[in-house]
C-alpha positions in Angstrom: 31.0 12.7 -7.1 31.1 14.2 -10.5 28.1 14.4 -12.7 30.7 12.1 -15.1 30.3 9.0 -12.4 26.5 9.2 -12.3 26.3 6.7 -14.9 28.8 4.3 -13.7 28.0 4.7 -10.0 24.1 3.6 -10.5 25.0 1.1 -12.8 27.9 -0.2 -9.9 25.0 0.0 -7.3 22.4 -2.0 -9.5 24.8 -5.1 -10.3 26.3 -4.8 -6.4 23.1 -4.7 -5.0 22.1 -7.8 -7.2 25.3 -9.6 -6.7 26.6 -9.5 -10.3 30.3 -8.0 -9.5 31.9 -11.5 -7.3 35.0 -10.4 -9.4 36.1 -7.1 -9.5 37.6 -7.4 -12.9 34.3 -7.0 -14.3 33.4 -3.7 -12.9 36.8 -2.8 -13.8 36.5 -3.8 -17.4 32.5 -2.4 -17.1 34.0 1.4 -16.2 36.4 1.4 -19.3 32.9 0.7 -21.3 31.2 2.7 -20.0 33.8 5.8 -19.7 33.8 5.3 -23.7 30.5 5.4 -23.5 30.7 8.7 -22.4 33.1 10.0 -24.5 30.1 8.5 -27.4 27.7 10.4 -25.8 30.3 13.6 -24.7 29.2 13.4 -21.3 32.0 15.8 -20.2 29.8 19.1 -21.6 29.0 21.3 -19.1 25.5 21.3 -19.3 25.6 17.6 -18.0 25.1 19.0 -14.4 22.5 21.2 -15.2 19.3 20.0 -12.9 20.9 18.0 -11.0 21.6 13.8 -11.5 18.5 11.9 -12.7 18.3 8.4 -11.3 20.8 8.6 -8.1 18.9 11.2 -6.6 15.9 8.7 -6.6 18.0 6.0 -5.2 18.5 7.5 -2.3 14.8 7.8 -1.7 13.7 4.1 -2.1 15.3 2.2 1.3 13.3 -1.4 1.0 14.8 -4.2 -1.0 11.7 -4.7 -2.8 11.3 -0.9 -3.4 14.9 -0.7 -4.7 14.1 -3.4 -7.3 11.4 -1.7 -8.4 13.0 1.5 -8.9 15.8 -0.2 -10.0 14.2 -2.4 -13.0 12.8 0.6 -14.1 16.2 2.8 -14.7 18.2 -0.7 -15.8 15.0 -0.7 -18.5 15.7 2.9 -19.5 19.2 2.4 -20.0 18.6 -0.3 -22.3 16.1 2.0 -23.8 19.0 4.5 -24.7 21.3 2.0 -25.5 19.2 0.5 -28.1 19.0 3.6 -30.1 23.3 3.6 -30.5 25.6 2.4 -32.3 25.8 -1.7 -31.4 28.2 -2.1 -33.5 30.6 -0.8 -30.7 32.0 -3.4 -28.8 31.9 -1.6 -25.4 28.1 -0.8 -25.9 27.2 -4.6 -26.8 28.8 -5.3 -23.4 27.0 -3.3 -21.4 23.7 -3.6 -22.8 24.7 -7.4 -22.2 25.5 -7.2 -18.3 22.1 -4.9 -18.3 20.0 -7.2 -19.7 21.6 -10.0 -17.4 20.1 -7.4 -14.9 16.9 -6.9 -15.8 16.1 -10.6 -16.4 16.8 -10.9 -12.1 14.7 -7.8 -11.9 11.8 -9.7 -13.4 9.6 -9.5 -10.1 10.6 -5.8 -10.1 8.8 -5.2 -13.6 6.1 -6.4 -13.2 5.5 -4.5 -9.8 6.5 -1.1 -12.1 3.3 -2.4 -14.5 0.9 -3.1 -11.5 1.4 0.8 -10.4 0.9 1.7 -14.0 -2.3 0.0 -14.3 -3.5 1.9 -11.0 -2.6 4.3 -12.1 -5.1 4.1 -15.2 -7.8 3.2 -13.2 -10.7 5.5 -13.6 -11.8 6.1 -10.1 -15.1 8.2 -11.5 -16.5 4.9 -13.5 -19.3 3.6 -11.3 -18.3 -0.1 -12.2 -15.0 0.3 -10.7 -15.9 2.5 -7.9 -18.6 -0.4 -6.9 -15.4 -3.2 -7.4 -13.2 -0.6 -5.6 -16.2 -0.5 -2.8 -16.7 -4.1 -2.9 -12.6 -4.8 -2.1 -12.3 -2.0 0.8 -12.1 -4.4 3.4 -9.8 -6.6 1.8 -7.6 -3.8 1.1 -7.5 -2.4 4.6 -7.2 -6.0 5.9 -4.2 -6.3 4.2 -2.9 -2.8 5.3 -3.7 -3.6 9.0 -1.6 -6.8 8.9 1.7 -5.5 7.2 4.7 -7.5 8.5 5.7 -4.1 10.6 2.3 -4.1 12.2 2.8 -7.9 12.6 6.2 -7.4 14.2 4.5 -4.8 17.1 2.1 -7.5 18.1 4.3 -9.8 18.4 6.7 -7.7 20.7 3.4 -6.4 22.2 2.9 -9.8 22.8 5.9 -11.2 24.1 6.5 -8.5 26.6 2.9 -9.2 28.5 4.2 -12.3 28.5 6.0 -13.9 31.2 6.7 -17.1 30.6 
């Protein structure tokens, strides 16, 4: 794959995965957008494969449905990002910042799953207060982590092969 497709390729996987494209006229009339978007933004120039792609590298590392929409809300939000900042009086540009915020309202759940990290994130683990909350919820927390579907699944195959009814 060319370092040109990247953009249409993770856009393609996003509204796949979501099930936006029933009708493949509208990916086709999506990649002529989007190829003049790239001629808007001269995505040709050599130094476009410099470093390597930016978000389908990352793609490839999130497997779980629920990992992929958050991943995935986040780089449909950055392309609006970008797109904001052009010219919207291009017709081709309207449209895709139209199928992508189509996108990002079924990526709601996604969102808000990207600002719950970012909040961690900002935690201050070396405030007392929160280290005696963080204290207080330890159980909890490894309660939950103990009875994760996967862990869930073993004991119920543990289970069923004692079994022998």
């Amino acid at each position: 794959m060319t370092c040109q497709s990247y953009s249409l390729f993770v856009l393609s996987v996003i509204m796949i995965y979501f099930g936006r494209f029933g009708n493949s006229l509208i990916l086709a009339h999506l990649e002529n957008d989007i190829d003049q978007l790239k001629a808007d933004f001269n995505s040709s120039n050599s130094d476009v494969a410099d470093g390597g792609p930016i978000f389908t590298g990352k793609l490839t590392e999130w497997t779980e449905r629920n990992e992929k929409r958050i991943i995935l809300s986040q780089i449909v939000s950055m392309y609006l990002e970008m797109l904001e900042k052009s010219d919207k009086s291009k017709a081709h540009i309207r449209h895709i910042s139209e199928e992508l915020y189509t996108l990002k309202n079924s990526l709601r759940d996604g969102s808000q799953k990207l600002k719950d990290l970012k909040e961690l994130e900002k935690l201050q683990m070396n405030d007392l207060k929160t280290q005696r909350k963080a204290v207080h919820e330890l159980f909890s927390v490894l309660q939950k982590l103990v009875d994760t579907p996967a862990s869930l699944k073993r004991k119920r195959s543990h289970f069923q092969r004692r079994c022998k009814c």
